[in-house]
Backbone as CSV, one residue per row, in Angstrom:
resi,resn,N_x,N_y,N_z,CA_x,CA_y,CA_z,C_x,C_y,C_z
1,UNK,81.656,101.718,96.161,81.211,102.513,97.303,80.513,101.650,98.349
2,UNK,79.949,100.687,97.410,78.827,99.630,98.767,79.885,99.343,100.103
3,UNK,81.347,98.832,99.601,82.484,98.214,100.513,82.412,99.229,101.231
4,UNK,82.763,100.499,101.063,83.690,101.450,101.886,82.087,101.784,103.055
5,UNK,80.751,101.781,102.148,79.846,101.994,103.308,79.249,100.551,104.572
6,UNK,80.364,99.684,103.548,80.306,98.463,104.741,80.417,98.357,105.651
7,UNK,81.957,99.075,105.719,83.123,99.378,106.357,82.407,100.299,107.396
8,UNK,82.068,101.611,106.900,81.241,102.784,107.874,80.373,101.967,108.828
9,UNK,79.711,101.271,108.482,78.437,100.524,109.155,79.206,99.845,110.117
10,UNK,80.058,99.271,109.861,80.757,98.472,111.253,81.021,99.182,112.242
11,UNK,81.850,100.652,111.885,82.230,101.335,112.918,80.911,101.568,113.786
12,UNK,79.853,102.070,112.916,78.427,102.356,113.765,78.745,101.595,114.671
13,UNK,78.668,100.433,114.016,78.482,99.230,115.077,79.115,99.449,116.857
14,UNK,80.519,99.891,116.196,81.118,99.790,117.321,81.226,101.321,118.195
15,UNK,80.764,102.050,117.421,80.612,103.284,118.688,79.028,102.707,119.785
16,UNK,77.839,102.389,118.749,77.200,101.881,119.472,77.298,101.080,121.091
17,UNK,77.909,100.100,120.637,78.681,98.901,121.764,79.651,99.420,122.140
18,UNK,80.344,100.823,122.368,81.518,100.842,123.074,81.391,100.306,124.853
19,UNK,80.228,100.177,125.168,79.929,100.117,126.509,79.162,99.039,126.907
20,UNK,79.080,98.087,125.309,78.728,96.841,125.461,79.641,95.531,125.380
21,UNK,79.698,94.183,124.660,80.500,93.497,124.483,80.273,93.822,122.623
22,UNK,81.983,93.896,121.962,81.751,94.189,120.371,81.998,92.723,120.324
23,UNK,80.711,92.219,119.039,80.964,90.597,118.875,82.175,91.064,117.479
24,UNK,82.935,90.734,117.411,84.432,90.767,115.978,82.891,89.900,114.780
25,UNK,82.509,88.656,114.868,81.789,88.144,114.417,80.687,88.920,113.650
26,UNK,80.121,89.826,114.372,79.379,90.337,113.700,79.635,91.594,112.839
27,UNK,80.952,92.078,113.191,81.467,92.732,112.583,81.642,92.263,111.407
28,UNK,82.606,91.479,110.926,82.277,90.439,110.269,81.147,90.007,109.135
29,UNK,80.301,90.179,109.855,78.635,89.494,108.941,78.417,91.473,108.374
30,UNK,78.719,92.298,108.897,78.353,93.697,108.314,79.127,93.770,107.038
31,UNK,80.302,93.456,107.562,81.136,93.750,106.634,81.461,92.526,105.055
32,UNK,80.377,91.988,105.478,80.216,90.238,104.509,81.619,89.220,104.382
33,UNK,82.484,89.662,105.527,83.458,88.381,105.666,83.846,88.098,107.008
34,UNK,84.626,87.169,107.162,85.162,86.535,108.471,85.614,87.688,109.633
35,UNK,85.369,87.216,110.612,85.816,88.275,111.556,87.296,88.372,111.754
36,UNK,88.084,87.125,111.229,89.895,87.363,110.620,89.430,88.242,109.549
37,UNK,89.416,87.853,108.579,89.213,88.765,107.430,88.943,90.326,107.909
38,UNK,88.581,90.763,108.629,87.690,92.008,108.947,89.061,92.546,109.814
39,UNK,89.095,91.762,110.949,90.470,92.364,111.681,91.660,92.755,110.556
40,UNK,92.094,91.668,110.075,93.237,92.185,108.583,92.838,93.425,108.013
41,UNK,91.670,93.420,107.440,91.539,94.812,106.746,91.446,95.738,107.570
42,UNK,90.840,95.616,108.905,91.066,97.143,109.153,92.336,97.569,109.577
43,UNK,93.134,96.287,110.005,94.588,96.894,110.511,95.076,97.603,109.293
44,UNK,95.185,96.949,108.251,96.198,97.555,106.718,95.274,98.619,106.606
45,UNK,94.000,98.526,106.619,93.586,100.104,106.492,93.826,101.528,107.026
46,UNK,93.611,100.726,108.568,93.523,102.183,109.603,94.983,102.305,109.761
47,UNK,95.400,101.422,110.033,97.258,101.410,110.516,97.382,101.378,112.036
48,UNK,96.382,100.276,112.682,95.905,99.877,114.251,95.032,99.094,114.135
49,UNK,95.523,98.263,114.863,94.757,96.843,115.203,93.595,96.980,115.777
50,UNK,92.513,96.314,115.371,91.114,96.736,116.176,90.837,96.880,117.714
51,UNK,91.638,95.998,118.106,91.574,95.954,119.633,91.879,97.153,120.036
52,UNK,93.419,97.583,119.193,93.640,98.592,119.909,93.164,100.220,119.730
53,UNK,92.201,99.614,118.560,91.343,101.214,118.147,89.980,100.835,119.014
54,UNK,90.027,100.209,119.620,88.572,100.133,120.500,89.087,100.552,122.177
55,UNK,90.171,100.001,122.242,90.341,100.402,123.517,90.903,101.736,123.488
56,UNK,91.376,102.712,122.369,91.372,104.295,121.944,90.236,104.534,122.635
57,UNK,88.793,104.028,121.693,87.942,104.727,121.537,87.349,104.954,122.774
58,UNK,87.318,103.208,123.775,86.662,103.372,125.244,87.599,104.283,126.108
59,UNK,89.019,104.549,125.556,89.418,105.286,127.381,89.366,106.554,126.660
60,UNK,89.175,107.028,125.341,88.820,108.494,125.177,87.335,108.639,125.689
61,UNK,86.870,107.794,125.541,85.193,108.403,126.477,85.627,108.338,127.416
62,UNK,86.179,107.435,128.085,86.223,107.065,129.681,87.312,108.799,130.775
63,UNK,88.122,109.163,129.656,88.372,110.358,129.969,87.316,111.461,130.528
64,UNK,86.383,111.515,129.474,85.272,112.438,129.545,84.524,111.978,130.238
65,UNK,84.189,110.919,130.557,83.179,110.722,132.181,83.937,111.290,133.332
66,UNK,85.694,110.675,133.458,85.988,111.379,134.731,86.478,112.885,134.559
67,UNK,86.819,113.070,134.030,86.464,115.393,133.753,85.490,115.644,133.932
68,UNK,84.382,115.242,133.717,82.625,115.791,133.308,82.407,115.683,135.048
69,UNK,82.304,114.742,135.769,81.872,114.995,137.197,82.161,114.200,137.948
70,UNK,81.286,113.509,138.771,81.805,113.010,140.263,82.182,111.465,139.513
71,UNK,81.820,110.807,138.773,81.984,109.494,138.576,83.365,108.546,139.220
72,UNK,82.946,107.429,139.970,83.458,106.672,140.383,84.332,106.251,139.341
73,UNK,85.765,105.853,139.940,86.582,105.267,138.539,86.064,104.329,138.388
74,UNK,85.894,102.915,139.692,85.171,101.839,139.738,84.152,101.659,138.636
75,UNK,83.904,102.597,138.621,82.016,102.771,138.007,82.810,103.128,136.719
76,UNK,83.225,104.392,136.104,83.930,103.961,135.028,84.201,102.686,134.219
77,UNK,85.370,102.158,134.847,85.991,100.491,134.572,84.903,99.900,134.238
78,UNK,83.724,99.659,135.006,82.880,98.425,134.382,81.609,99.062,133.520
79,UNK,81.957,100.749,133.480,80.854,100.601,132.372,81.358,100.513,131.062
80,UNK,82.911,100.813,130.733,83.505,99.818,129.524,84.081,98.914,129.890
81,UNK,83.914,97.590,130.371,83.714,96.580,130.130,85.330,95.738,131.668
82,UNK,85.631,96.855,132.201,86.537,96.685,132.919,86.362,96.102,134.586
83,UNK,86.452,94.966,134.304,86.183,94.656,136.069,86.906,94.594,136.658
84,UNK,88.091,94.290,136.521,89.432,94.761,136.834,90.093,96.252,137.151
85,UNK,89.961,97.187,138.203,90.484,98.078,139.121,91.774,98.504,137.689
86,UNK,92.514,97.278,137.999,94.511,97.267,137.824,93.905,97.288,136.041
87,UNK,92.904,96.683,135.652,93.872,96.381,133.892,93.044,97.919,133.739
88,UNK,91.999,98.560,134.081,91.253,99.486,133.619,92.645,100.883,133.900
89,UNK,93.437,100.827,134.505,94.313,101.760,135.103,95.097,101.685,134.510
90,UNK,95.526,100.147,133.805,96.359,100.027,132.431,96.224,100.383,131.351
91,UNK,95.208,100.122,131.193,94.594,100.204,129.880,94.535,101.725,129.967
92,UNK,94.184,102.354,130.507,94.082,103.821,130.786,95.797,104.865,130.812
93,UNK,96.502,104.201,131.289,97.809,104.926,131.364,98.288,104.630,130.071
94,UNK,98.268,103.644,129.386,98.512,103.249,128.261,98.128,104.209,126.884
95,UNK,96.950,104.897,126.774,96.359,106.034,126.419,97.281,106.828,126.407
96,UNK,96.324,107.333,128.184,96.857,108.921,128.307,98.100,109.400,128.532
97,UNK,99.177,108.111,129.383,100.511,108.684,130.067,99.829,108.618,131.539
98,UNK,98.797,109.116,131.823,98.451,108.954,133.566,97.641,108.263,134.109
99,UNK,97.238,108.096,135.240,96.867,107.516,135.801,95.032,108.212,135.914
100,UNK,94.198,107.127,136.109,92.931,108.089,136.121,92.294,108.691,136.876
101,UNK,93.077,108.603,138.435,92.946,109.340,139.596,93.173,110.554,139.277
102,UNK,94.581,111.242,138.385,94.814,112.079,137.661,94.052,113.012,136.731
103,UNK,93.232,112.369,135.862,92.456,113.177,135.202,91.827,114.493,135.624
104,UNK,91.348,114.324,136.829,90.560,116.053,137.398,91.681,116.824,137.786
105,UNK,92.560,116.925,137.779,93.998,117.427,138.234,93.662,118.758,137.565
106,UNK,93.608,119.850,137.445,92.890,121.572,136.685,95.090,121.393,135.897
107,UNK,94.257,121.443,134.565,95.851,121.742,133.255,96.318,120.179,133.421
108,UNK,95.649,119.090,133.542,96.322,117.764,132.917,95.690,117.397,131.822
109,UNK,96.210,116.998,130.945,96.276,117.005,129.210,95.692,115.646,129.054
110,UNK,94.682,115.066,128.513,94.575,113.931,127.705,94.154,113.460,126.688
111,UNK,94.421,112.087,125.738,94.436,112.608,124.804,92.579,111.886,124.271
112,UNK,92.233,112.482,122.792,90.880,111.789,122.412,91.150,111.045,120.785
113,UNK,90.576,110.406,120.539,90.829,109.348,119.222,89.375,109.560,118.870
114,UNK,89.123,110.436,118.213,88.008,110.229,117.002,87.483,109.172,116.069
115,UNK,85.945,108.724,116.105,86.067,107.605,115.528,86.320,107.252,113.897
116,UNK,86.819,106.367,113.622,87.584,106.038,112.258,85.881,105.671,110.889
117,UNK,86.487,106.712,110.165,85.325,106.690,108.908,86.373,106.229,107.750
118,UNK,85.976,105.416,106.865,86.814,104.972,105.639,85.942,105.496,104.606
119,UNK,86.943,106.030,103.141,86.773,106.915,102.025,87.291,106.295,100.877
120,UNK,87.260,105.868,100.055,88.075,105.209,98.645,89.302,106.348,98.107
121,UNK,90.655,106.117,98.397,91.463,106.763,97.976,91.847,106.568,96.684
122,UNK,92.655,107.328,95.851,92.884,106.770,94.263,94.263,107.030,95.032
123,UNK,94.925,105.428,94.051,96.069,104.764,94.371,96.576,104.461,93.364
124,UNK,97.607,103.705,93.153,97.757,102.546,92.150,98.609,103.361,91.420
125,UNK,99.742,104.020,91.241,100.800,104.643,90.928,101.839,103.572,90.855
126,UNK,101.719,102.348,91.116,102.503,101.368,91.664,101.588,99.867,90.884
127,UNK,102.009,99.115,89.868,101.396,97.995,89.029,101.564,96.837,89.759
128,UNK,100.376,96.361,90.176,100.588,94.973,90.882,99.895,94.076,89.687
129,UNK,100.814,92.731,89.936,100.111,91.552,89.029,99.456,90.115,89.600
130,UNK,98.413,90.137,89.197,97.738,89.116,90.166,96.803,87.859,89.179
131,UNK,96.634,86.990,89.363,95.784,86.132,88.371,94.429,85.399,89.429
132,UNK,93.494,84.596,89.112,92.587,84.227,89.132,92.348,82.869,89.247
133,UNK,92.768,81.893,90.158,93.046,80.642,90.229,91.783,80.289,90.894
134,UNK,91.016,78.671,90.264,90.118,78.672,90.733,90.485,76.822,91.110
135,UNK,90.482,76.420,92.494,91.308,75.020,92.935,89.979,74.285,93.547
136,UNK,90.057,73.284,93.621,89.042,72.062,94.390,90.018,71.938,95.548
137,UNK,89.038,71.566,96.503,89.728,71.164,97.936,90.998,70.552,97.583
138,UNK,92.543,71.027,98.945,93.136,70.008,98.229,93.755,69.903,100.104
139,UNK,95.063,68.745,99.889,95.320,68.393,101.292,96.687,69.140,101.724
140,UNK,96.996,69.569,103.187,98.070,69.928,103.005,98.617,68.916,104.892
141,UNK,99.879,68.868,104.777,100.132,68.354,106.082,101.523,69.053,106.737
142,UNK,101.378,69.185,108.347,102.327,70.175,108.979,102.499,70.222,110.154
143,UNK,102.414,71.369,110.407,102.138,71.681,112.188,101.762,73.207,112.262
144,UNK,100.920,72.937,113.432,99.735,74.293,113.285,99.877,74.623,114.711
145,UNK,99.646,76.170,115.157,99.370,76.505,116.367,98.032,77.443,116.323
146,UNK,97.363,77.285,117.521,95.672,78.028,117.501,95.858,79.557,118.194
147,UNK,95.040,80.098,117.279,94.984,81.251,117.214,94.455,82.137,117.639
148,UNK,94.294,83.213,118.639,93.576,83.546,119.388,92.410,84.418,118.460
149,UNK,91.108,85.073,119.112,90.135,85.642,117.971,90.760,87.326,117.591
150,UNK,91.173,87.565,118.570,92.042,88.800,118.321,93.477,88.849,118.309
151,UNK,93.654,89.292,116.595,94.286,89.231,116.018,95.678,89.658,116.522
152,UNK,95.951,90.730,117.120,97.364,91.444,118.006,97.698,90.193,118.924
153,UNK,97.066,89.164,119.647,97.405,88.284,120.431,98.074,87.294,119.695
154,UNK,98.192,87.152,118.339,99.479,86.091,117.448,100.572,86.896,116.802
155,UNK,100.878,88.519,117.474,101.785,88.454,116.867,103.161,87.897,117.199
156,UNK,103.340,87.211,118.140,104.213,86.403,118.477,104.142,84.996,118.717
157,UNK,102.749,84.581,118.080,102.790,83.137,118.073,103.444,82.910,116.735
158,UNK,102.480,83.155,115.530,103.583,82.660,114.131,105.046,82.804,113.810
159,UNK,105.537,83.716,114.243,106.993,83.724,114.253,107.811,82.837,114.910
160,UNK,106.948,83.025,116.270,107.974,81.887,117.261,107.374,80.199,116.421
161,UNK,106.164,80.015,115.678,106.165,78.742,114.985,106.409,78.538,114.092
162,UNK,107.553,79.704,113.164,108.167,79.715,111.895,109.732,79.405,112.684
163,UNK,110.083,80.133,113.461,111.122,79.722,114.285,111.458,78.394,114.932
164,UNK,110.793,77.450,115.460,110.548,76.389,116.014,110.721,75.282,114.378
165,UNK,109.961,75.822,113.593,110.312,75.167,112.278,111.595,74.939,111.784
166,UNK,112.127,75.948,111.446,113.519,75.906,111.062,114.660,75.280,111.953
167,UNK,114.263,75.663,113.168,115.432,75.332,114.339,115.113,73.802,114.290
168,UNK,114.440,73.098,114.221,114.237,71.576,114.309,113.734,70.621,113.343
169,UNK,114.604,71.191,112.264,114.400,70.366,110.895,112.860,70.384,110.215
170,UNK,111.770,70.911,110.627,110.466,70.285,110.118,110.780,71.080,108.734
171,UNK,111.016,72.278,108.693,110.817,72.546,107.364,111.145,72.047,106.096
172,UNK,112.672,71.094,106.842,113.629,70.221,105.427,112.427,69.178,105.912
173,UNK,112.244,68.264,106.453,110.730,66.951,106.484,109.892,67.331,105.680
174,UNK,109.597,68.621,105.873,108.133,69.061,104.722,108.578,69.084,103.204
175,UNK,109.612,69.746,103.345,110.005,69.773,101.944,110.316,68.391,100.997
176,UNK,110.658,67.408,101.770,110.475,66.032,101.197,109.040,65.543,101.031
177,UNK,107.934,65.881,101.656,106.702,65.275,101.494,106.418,66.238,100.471
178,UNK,106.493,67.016,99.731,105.835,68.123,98.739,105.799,67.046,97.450
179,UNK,104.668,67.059,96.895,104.198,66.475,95.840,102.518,66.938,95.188
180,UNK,102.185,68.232,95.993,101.009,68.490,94.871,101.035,70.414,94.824
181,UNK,99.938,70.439,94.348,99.806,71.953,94.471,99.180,72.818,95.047
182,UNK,99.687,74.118,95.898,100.628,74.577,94.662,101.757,74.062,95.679
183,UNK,102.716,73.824,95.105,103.938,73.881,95.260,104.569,74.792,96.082
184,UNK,105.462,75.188,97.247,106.579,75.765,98.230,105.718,75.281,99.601
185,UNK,106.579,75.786,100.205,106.536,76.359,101.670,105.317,76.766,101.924
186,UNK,103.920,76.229,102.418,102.405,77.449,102.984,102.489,77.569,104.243
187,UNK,101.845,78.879,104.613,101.485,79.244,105.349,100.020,79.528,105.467
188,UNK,99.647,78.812,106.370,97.672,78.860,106.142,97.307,79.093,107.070
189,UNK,96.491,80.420,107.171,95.799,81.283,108.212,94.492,80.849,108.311
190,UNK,94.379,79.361,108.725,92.743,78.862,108.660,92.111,79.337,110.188
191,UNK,90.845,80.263,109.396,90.448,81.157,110.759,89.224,81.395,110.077
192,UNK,88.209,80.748,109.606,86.939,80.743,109.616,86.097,81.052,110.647
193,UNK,84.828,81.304,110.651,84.300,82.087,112.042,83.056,80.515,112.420
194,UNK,83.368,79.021,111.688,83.019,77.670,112.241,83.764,76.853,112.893
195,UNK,85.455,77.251,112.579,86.329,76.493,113.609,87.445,77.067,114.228
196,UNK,87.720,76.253,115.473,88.983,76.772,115.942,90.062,77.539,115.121
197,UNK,90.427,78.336,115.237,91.889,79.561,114.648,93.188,78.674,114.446
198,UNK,93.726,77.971,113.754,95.002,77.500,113.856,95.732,78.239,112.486
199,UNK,96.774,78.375,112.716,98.267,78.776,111.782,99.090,77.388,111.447
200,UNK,98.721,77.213,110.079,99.766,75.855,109.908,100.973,76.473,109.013
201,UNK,102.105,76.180,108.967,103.195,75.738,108.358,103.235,74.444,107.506
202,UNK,103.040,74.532,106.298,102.682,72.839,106.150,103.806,72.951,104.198
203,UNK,102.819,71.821,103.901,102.832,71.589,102.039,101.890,70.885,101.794
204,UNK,101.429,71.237,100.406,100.516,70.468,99.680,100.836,69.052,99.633
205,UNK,100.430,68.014,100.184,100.989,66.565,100.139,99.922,65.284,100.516
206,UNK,100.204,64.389,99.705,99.280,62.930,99.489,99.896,62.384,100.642
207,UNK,100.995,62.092,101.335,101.791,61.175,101.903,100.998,61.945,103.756
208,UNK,101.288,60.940,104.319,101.210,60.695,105.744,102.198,60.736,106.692
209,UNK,102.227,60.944,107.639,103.010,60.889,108.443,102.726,61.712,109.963
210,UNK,102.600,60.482,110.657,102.078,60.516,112.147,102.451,62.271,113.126
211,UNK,103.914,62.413,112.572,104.541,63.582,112.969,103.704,64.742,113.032
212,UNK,102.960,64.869,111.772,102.477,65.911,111.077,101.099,65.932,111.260
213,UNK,100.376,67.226,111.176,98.746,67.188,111.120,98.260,67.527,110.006
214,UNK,97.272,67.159,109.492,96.363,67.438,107.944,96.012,68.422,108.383
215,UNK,95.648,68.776,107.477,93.883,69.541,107.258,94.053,70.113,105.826
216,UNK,92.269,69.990,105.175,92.073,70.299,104.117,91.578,71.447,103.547
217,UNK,91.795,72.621,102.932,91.670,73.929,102.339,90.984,73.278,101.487
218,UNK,89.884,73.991,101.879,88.350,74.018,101.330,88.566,74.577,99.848
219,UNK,87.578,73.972,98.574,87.755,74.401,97.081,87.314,76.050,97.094
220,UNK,87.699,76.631,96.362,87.733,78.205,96.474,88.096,79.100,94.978
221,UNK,87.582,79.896,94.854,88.939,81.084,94.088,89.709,81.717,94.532
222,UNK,90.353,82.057,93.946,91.626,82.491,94.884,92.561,83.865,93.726
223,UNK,92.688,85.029,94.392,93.501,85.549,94.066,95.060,85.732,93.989
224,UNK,95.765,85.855,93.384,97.083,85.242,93.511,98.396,86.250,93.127
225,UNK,98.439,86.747,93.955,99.238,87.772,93.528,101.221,87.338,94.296
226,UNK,102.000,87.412,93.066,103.243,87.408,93.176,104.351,88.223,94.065
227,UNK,105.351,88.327,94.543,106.037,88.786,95.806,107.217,88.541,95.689
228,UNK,108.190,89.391,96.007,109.678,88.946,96.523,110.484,90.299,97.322
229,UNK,111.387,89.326,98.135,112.007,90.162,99.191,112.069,89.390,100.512
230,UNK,111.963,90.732,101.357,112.336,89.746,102.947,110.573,89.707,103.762
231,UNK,110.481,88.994,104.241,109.331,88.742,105.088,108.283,89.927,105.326
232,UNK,109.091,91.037,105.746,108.471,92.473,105.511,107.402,92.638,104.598
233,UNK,108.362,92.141,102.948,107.434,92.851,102.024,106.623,91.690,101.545
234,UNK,106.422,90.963,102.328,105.000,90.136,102.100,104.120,90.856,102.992
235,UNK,104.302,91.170,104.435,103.154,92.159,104.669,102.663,93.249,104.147
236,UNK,104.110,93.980,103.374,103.476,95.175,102.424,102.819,94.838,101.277
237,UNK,102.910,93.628,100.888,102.168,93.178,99.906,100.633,93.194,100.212
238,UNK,100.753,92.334,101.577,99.300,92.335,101.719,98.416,93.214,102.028
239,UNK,99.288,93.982,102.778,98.504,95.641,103.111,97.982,96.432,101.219
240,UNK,98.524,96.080,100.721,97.992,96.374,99.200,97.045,96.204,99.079
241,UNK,97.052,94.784,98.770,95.870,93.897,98.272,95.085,94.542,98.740
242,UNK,94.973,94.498,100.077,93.662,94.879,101.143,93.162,96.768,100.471
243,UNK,94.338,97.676,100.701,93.999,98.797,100.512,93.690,99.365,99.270
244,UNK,94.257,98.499,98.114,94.183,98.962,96.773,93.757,98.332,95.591
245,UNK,93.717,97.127,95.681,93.262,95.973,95.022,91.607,95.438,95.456
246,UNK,91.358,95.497,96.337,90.305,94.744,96.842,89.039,95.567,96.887
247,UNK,89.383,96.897,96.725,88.285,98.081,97.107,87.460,98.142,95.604
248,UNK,88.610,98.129,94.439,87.480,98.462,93.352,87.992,97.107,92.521
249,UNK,88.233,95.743,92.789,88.534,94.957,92.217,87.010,94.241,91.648
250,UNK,85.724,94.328,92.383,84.483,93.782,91.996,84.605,92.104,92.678
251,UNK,85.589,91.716,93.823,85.388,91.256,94.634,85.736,91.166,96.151
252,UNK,84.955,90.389,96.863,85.095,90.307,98.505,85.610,89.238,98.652
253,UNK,86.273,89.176,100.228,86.400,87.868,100.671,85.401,86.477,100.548
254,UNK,86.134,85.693,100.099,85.304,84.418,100.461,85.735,83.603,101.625
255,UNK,85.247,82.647,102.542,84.918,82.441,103.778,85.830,80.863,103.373
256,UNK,87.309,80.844,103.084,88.722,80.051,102.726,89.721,80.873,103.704
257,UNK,91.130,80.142,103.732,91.816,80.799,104.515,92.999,81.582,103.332
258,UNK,93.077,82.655,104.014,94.628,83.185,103.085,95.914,82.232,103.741
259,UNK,96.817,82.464,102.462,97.664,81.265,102.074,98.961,82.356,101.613
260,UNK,100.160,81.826,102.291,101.373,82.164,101.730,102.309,80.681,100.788
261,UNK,102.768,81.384,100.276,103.401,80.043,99.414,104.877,80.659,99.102
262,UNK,105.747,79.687,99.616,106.922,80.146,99.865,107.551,79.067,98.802
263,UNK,108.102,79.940,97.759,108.722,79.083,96.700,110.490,79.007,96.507
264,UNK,110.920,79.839,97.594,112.668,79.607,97.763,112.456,79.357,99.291
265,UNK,113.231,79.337,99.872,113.789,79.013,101.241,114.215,80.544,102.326
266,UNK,115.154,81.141,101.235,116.076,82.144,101.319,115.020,83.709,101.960
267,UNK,115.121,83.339,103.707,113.998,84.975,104.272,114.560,85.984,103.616
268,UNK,115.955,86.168,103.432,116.419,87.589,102.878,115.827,87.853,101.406
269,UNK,115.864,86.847,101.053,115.417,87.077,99.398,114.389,86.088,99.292
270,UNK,113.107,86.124,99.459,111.896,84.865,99.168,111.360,85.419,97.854
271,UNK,111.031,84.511,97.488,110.152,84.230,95.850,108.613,83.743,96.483
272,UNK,108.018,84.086,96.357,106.728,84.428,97.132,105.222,84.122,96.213
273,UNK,104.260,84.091,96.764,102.783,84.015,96.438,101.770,84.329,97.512
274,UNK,100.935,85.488,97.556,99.989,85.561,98.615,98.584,85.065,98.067
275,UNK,97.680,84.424,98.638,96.937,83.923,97.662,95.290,84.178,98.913
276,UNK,94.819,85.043,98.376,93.670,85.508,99.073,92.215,85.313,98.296
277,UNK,91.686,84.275,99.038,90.240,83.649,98.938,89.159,84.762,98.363
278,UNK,88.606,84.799,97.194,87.647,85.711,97.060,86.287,85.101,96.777
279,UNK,85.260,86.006,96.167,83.949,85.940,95.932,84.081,86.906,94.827
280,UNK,83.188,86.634,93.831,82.311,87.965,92.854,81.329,88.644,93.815
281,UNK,81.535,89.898,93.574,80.390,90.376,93.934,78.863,89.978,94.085
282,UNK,77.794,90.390,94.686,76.814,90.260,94.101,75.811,91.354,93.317
C-alpha cells in the first residue's frame, strides 16, 4: 500500500503545481525513483504519458477559467505556463476540438480529465517468470543517442537508432565484439536523474574500438524477467512488470538503467530479457 500511496502523493504534487513549473525530478524523489523510472510507470499504469496527462489536466482547468468569466486568454496561457499565444491555442484545440476564443460560445461542449488516483488491482491470472541477478559494474560499447527528460519526446528517437543500426552494419560490428555478460543485443536506457539521458544500442565487451562509445552500467540487482515475440511484446512485457510485478513484489526501483537483451536477431520472433534495476524495500 506504501507504493500505491506514493504514487497518490505525486499526483498531489501535481495538481498543486498545475500553475507552477512540475519538477519530473521531484516527482521522482516522492515516488523514491528516477524521474525516467516514474515517467515509465505512470505511462504503463495510467495508459498516458505524463506530459500528456498534465497538459489534460492544465487545459481542463484552463477551460473553466474561460466559461467562469471575463478572463483574458493571454492571461489564461501564462497562468499555465503558456507564453506562447499559438502553442497555448494548440495545446488547447488538441483537448477540446476548438479553439479557446470558442469556449463562451452558449451549447459548446468541452471536455474535463479528472485527476488520476492509483488503487492495487488483483492481477496475475497470467504466470510470469523472473529471477534475481545480482552483477558488479560491467562494460558495454556502442552507439547512444540523448534523450530528452520527457519521455513522449524519444518516441521516435530509439527506433530511428535501432533503424540506423541495422541499415549500416553496426549491429553485425557489435556482434563480433560480444565477449562478456550478459550476452545478446542491449539496449540501455541510461537515464539517471546525475547524467545526461542517452539510449545505447551496444554489447557487453572488453575490446575497443574508436567507432564505438563505452559506458559502464553501474553494479546493481537486477530483475530479470524472460520474453519472446515481436518488439511489441517486449513493451507488453514491461507494462507488466511495472503494473503487476512491481506493486506487491517487496521491491522498488534502484537508481541503474533498465536493460533489454536481445538474444536472437530475428524482430518477428526475438528471444528476449528485460532486466529492471531494483532495491529491497525498506
Amino acid at each position: 500500500m506504501e507504493w500505491v500511496e506514493r504514487l497518490n502523493q505525486s499526483m498531489g504534487y501535481i495538481e498543486e503545481h498545475l500553475t507552477d513549473e512540475i519538477d519530473y525530478e521531484q516527482l521522482g524523489r516522492i515516488a523514491c525513483c528516477s524521474a525516467y523510472h516514474f515517467q515509465r510507470m505512470f505511462t504503463y499504469m495510467a495508459g498516458v504519458t505524463l506530459a500528456e496527462y498534465i497538459r489534460r489536466r492544465k487545459m481542463s482547468l484552463a477551460a473553466v477559467d474561460l466559461q467562469g468569466g471575463n478572463a483574458k486568454i493571454i492571461d489564461v496561457a501564462e497562468k499555465y505556463g503558456y507564453h506562447s499565444p499559438t502553442a497555448f491555442n494548440r495545446a488547447f484545440q488538441s483537448i477540446h476540438g476548438i479553439a479557446p476564443s470558442a469556449v463562451r460560445k452558449e451549447g459548446v461542449s468541452v471536455k474535463t480529465f479528472p485527476p488520476v488516483s492509483f488503487k492495487i488491482s488483483v492481477k496475475g491470472a497470467v504466470e510470469m517468470d523472473y529471477r534475481i541477478e545480482t552483477k558488479e559494474a560491467f562494460r558495454i560499447t556502442g552507439i547512444s543517442a540523448p534523450l530528452f527528460k520527457e519521455i513522449e519526446k524519444n518516441f521516435t528517437i530509439v527506433p530511428g537508432l535501432w533503424g540506423k543500426a541495422a541499415g549500416d552494419g553496426t549491429i553485425q560490428k557489435l556482434a563480433g565484439m560480444m565477449d562478456s555478460q550478459p550476452v545478446g543485443l542491449l539496449g540501455v536506457s541510461a537515464c539517471n536523474d546525475e547524467e545526461e539521458w542517452k539510449y545505447f544500442i551496444a554489447v557487453a565487451s572488453s575490446q575497443k574500438d574508436d567507432a564505438f562509445e563505452e559506458y559502464i552500467v553501474p553494479a546493481s540487482t537486477w530483475a530479470v524477467f524472460p520474453g519472446s515475440g515481436t518488439n511489441q511484446s517486449v513493451q507488453e512485457l514491461e507494462q507488466r512488470i511495472v503494473t503487476e510485478w512491481l506493486p506487491t513484489s517487496g521491491y522498488e526501483y534502484a537508481n541503474a538503467p533498465d536493460i533489454e537483451v536481445y538474444l536472437n536477431p530475428d524482430p518477428q520472433n526475438a528471444q528476449y530479457e528485460v532486466w529492471i534495476p531494483v532495491v529491497k524495500k525498506q
